[in-house]
C-alpha positions in Angstrom: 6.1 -12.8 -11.2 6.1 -16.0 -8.9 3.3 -18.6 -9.0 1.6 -18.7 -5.5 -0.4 -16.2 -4.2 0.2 -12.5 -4.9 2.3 -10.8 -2.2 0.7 -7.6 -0.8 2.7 -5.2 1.7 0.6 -2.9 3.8 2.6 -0.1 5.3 -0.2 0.9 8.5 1.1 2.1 11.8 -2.6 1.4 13.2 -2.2 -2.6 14.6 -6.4 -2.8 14.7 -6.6 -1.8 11.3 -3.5 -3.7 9.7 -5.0 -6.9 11.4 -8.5 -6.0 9.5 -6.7 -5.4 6.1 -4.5 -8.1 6.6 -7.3 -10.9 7.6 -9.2 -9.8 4.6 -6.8 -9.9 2.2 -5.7 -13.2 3.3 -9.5 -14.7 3.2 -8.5 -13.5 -0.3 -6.1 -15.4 -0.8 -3.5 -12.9 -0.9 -0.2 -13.7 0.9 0.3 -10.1 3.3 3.4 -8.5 5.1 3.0 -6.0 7.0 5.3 -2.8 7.9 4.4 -0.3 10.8 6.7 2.9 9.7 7.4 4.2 6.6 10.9 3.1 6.9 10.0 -0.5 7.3 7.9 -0.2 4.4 10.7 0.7 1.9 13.0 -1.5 3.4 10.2 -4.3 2.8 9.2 -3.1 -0.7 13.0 -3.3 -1.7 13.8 -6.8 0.0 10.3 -8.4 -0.4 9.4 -7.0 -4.2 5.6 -7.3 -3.2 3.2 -7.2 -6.3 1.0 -4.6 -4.7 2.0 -1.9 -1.9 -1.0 -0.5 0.0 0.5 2.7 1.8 -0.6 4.9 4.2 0.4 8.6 4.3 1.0 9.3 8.0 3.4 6.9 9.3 6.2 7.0 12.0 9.8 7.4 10.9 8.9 8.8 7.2 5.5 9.6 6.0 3.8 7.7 2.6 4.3 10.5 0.6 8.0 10.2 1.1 8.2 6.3 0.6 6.4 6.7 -3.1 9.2 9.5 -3.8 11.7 6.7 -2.8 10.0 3.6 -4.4 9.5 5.2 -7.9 12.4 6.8 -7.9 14.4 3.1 -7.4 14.3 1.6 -11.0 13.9 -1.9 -9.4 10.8 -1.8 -7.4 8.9 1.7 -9.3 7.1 -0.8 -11.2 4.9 -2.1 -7.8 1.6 -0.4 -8.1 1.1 1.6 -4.6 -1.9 2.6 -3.8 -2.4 4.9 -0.9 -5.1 3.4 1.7 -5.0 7.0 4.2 -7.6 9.3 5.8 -6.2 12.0 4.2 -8.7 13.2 1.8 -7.8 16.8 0.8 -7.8 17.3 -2.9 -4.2 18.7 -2.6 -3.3 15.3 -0.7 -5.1 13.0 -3.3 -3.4 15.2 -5.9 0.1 14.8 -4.8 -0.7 11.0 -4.1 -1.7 10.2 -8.2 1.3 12.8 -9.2 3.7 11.0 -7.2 2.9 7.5 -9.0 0.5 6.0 -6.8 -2.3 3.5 -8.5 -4.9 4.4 -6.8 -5.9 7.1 -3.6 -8.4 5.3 -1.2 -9.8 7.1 1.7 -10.4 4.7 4.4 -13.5 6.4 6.0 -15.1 5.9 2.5 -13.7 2.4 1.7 -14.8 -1.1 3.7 -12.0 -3.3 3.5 -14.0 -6.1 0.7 -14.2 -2.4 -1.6 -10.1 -2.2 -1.2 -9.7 -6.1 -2.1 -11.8 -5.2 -5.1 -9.3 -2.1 -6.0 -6.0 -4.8 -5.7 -7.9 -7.6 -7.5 -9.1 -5.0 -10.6 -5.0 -3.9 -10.7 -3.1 -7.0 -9.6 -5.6 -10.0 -10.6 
């Protein structure tokens, strides 16, 4: 782990909502990248080696479900807790999310952004 602040990468294809996340996080002081597909996302996790990923499920290009499959599957980024920021609340979905690997499963519509920074801070520091 570097000194500095912690690097987050949020993988959102919704700009408004990335730009919300992103401010917040960075009030935090939290350093943020962000990716708009899925693609991007791995592609970011693998280059950037963030300390925290915050994922959505339904992305462009390759959905989050797909981009946890990749990330724990590549022994030099599985250790990045992901949590999985989605509106995709179905038990099945939340399910697949934890078996997968993810840290955490936050539905959006039940999460204001201050409650996720809470969730990074309690797994990240």
């Amino acid at each position: 782990m570097t000194d500095g602040p912690k690097l987050i990468l949020l993988v959102e294809d919704d700009s408004f909502l990335s730009n919300i996340y992103k401010t917040k996080f960075e009030m935090e002081g939290y350093k943020v990248i962000v990716a708009t597909d899925g693609e991007a996302g791995l592609t970011f996790a693998k280059t950037k080696n963030p300390d925290l990923i915050l994922l959505d499920i339904l992305l462009p290009k390759m959905d989050g479900f797909s981009v946890l499959k990749e990330i724990k599957a590549d022994e030099k980024i599985k250790k990045i807790p992901v949590i999985l920021l989605t509106n995709l609340g179905q038990k099945d979905d939340v399910s697949k999310g934890l078996e997968l690997g993810a840290a955490d499963y936050l539905i959006k519509a039940h999460f204001k952004p201050s409650e996720t920074v809470a969730k990074v801070r309690k797994i990240i520091g």
